[in-house]
TORRONU-840082 format. One record per residue: residue in one letter; x negated, y, z of N, C-alpha, C in turn. Coordinates in Angstrom, 3 decimals. Layout:
residues N
REC  rest      n.c1      n.c2      n.c3     ca.c1     ca.c2     ca.c3      c.c1      c.c2      c.c3
REC     A         X         Y         Z         X         Y         Z         X         Y         Z
...
//
This chain:
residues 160
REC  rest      n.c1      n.c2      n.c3     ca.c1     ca.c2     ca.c3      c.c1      c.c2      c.c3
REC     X    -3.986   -34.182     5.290    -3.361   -35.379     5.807    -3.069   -35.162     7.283
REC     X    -1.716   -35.573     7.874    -1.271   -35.480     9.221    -1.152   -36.955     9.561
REC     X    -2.040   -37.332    10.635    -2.465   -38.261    11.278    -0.709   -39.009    11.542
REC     X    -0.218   -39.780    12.117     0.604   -40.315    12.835     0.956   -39.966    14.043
REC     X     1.901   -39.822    14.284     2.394   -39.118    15.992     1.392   -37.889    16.164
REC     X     1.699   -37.052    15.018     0.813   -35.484    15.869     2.362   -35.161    15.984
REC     X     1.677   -33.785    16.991     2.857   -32.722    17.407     2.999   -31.710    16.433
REC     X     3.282   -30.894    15.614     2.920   -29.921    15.247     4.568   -28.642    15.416
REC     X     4.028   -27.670    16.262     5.541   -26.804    16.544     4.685   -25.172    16.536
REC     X     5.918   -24.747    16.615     5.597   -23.274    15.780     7.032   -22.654    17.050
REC     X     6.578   -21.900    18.338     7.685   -21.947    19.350     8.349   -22.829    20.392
REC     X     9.031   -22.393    20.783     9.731   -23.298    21.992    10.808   -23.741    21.601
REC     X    11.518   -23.160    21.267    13.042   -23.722    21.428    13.753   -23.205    19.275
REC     X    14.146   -23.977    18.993    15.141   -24.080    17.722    15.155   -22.103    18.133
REC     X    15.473   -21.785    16.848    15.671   -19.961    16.495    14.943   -18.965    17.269
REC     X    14.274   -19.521    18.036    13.136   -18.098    18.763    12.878   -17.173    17.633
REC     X    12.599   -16.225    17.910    12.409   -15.197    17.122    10.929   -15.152    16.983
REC     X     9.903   -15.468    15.963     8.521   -15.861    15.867     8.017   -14.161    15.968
REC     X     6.978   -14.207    16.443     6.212   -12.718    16.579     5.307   -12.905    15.430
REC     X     4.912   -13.413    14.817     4.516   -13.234    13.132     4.702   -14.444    12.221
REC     X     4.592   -14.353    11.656     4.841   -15.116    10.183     3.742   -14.900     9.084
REC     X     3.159   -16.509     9.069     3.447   -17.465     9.623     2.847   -17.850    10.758
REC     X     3.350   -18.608    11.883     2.685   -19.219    12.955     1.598   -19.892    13.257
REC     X     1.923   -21.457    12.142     0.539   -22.109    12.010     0.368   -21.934    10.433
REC     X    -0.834   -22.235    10.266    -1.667   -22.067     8.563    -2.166   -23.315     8.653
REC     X    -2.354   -24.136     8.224    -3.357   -25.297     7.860    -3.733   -25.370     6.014
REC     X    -4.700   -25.185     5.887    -5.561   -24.991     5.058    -5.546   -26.528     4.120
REC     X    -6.187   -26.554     2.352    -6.130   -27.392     2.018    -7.480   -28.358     2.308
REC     X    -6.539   -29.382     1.635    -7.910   -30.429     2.285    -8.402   -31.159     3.781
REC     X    -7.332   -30.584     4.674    -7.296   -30.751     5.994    -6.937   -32.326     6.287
REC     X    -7.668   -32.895     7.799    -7.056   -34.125     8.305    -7.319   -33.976     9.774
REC     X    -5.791   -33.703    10.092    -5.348   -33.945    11.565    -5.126   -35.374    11.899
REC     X    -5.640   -35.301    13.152    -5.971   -36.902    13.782    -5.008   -37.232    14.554
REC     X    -4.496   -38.662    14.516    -3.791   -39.076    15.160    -3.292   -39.028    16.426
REC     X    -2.686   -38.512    17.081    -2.190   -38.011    18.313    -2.378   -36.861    18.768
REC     X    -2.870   -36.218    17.706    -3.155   -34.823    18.118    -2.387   -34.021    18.160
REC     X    -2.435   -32.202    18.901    -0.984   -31.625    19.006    -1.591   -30.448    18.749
REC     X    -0.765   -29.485    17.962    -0.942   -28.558    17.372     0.031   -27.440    17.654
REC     X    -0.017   -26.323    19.052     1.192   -26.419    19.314     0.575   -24.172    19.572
REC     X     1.656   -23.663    17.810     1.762   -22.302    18.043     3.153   -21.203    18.946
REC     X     2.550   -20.242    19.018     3.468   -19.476    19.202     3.201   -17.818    18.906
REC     X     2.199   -17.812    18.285     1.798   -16.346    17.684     0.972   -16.662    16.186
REC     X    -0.187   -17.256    16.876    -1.043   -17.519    15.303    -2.119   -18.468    15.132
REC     X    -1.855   -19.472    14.834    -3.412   -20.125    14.531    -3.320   -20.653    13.220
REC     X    -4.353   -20.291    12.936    -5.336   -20.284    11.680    -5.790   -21.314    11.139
REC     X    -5.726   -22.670    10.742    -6.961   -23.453    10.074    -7.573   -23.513     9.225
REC     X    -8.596   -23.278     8.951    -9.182   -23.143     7.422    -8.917   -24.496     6.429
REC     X   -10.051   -24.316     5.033    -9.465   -25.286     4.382   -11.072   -26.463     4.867
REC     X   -10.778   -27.509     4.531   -11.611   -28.871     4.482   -12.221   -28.914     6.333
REC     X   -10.780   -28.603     7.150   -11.254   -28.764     8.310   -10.686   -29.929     8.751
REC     X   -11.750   -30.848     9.287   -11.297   -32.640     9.923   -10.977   -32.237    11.453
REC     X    -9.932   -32.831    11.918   -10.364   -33.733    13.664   -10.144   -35.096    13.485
REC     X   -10.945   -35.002    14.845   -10.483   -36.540    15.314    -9.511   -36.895    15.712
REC     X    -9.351   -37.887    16.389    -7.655   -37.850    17.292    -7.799   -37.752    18.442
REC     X    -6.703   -37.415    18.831    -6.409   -36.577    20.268    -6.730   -35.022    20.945
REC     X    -6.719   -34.715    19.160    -7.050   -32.999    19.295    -6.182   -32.166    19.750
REC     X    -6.248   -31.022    20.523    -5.207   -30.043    21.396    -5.406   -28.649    20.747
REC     X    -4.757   -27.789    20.091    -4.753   -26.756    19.594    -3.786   -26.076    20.453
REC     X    -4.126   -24.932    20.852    -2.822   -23.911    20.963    -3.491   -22.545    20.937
REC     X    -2.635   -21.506    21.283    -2.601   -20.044    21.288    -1.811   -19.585    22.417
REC     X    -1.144   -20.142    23.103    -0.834   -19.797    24.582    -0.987   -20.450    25.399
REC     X    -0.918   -19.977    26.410    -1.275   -20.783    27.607    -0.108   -20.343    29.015
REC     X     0.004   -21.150    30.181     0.738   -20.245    31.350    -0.193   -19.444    32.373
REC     X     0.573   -18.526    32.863    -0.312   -17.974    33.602     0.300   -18.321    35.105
REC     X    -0.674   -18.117    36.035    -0.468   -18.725    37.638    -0.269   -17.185    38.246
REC     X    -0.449   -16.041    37.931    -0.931   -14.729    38.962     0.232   -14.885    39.733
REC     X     1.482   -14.610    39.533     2.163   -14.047    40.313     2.777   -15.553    41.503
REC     X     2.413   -15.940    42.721     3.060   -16.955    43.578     3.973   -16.981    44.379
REC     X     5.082   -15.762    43.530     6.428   -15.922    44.081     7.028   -16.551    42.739
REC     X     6.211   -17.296    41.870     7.222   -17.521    40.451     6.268   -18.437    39.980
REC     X     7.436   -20.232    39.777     6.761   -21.365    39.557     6.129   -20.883    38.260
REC     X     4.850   -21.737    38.186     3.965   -21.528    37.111     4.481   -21.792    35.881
REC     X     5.523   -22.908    36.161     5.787   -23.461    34.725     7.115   -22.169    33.622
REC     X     7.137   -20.920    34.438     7.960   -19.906    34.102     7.089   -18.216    33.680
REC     X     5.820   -18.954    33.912     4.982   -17.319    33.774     4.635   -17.629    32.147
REC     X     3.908   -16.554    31.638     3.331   -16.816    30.439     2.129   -16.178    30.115
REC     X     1.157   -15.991    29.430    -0.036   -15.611    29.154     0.718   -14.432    27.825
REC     X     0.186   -13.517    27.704    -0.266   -12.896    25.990    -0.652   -14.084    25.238
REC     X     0.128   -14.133    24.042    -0.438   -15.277    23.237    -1.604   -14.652    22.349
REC     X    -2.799   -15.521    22.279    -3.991   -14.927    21.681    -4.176   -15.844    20.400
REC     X    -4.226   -15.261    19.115    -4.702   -15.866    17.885    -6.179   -16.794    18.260
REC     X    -5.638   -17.997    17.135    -6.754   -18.932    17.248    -6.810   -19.319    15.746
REC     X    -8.594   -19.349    15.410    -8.730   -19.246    13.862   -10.132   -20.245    13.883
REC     X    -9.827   -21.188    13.093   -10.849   -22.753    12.648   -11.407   -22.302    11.461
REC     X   -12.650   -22.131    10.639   -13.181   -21.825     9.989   -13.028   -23.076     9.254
REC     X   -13.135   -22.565     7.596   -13.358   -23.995     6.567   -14.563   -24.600     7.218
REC     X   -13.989   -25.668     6.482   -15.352   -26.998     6.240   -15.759   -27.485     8.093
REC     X   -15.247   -27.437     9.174   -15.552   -27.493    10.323   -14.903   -28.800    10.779
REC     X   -15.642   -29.179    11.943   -14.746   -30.875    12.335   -14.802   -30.642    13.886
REC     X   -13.893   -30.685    14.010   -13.290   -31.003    15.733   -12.897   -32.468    16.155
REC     X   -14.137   -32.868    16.780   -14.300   -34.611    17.723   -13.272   -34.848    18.352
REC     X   -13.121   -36.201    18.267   -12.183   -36.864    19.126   -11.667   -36.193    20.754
REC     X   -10.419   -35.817    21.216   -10.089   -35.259    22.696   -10.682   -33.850    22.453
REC     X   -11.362   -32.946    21.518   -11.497   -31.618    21.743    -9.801   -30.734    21.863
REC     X   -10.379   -29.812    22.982    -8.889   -28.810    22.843    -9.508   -27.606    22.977
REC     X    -8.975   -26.941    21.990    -9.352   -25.020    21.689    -8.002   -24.266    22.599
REC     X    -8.538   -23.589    23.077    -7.538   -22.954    24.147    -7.396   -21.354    22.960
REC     X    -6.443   -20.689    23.583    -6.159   -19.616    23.419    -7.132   -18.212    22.922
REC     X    -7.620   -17.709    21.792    -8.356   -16.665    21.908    -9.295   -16.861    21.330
REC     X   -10.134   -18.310    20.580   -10.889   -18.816    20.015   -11.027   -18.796    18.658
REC     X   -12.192   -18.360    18.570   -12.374   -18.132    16.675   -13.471   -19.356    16.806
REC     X   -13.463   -20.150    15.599   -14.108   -21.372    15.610   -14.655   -20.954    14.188
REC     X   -16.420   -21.158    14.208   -17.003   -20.242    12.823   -16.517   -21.371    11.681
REC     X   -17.503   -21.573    10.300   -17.480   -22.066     9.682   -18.639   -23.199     9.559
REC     X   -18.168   -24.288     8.989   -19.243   -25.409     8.846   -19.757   -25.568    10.566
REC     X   -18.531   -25.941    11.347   -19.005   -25.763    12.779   -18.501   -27.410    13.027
REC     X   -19.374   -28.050    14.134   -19.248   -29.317    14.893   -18.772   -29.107    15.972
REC     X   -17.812   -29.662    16.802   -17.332   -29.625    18.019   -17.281   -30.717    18.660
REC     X   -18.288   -31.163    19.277   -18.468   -32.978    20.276   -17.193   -33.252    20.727
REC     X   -16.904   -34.609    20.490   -15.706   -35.334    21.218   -15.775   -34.858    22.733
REC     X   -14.439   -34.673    22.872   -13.801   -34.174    24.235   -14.272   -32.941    25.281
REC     X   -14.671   -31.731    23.953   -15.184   -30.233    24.372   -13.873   -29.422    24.470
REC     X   -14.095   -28.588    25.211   -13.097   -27.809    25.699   -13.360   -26.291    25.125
REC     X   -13.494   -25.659    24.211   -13.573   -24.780    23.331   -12.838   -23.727    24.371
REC     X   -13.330   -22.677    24.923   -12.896   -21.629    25.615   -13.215   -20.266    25.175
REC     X   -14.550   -20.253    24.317   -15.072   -18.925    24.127   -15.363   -19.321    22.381
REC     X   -15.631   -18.026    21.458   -15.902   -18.132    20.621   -17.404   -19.062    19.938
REC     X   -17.156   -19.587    18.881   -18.391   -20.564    18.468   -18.869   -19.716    17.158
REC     X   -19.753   -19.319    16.548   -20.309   -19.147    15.901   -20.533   -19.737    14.595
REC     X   -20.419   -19.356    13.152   -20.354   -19.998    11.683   -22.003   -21.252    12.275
REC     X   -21.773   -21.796    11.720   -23.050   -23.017    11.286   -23.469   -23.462    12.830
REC     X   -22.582   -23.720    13.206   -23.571   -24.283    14.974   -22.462   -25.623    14.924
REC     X   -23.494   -26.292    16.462   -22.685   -27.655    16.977   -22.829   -27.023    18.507
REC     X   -21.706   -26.915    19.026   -20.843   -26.740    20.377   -20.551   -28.258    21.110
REC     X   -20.860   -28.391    22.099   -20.197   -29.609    23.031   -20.214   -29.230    24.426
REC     X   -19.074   -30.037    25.488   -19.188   -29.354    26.366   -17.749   -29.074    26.984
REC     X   -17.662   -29.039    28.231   -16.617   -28.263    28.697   -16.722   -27.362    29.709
REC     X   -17.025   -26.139    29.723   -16.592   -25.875    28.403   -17.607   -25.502    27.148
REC     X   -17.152   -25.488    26.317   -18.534   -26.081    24.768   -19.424   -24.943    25.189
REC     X   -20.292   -25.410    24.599   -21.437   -24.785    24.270   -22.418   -25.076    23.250
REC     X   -22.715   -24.392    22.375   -23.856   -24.311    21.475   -25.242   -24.951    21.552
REC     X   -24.974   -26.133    21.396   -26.705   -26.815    21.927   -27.372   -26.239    20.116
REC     X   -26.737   -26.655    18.942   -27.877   -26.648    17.532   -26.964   -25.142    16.940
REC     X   -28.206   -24.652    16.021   -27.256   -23.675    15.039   -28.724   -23.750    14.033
REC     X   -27.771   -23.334    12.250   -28.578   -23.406    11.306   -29.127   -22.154    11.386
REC     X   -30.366   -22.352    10.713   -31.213   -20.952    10.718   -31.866   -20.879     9.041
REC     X   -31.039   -20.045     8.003   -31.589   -20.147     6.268   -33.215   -20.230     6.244
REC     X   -33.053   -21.157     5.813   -34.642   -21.294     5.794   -35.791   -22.354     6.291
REC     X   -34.956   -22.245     7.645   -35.460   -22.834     8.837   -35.035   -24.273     9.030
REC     X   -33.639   -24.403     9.022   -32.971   -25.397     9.131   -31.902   -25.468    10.530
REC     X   -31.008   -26.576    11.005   -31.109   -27.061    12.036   -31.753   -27.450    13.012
REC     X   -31.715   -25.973    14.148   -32.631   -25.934    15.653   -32.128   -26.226    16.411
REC     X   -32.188   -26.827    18.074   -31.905   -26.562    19.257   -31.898   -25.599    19.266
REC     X   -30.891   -24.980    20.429   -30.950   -23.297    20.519   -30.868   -23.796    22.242
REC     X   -31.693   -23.444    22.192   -31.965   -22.059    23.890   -30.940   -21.461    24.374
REC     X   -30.263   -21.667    25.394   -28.579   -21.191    25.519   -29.282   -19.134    25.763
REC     X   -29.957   -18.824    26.325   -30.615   -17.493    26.476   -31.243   -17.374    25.298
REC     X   -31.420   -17.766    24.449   -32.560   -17.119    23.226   -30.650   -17.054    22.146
REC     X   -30.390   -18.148    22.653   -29.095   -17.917    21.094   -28.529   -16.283    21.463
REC     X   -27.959   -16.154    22.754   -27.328   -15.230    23.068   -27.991   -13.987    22.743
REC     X   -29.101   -13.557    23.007   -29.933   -12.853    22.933   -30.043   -12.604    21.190
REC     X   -29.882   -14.077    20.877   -30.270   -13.852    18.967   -28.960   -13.171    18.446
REC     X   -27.606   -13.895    19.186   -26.394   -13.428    18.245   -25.785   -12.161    18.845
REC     X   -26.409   -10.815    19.909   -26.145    -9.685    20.317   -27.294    -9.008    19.810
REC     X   -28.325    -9.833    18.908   -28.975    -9.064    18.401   -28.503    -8.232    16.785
REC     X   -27.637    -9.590    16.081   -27.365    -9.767    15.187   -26.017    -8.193    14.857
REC     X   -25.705    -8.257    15.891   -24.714    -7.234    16.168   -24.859    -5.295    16.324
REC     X   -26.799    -5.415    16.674   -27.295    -4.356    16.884   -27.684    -3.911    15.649
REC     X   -27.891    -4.955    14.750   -28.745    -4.530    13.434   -27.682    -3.609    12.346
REC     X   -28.661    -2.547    11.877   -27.962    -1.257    11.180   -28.164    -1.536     9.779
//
């Protein structure tokens, strides 16, 4: 379901030539929230049975400021893929910037600013988010330790 007055665009301008196909994916079972904007130009991803709230901000590019002989509104970033895991809900005013993999069965607090990757089974809030809970099989839903998570999920990475 697409909320009322979302944005949803795939490019800038009528016939751009898209750098892959397809642009956006939205997954089944999905509900985009009312006023929200959904706005590709390389790739984002949504999985299936993923909710927002309204006033959600999606994209995959961004502008860039480096060079200050050339107004900002004319530079551009590398557009970086952005991918929403099934079953995940993004709160009211959250916006995922550019470069963001969003895990699965993931929470995102109203009006977090999603900058870095989130992890399958956690709740992120924050701007920019951060990981306060993540599930642990067995264990359940913990607080996480912003130093013990990190430490846990570069551990997870070492294991052979």
């Amino acid at each position: 379901m697409i909320g009322p007055h979302v944005a949803l665009a795939a490019g800038m301008a009528p016939g751009q030539k898209m750098l892959s196909t397809p642009v956006v994916t939205i997954g089944d079972r999905c509900l985009i929230g009312r006023g929200s904007g959904i706005v590709g130009h390389f790739s984002i991803e949504i999985g299936d049975d993923v909710w927002t709230g309204h006033h959600v901000y999606i994209t995959d590019q961004n502008h860039g400021y480096e060079d200050i002989d050339v107004p900002i509104s004319k530079q551009t970033q590398p557009e970086q893929p952005v991918r929403i895991g099934n079953g995940s809900w993004l709160g009211h005013g959250t916006i995922v910037l550019p470069g963001v993999t969003i895990g699965r069965h993931v929470v995102v607090g109203a009006n977090s600013v999603v900058t870095s990757d989130i992890p399958d089974y956690s709740v992120a809030v924050g701007a920019p988010a951060r990981v306060i809970r993540s599930h642990t099989i067995g264990v359940g839903w913990e607080r996480i330790d912003r130093d013990a998570f990190i430490a846990r999920e570069i551990g997870k990475d070492n294991v052979t």
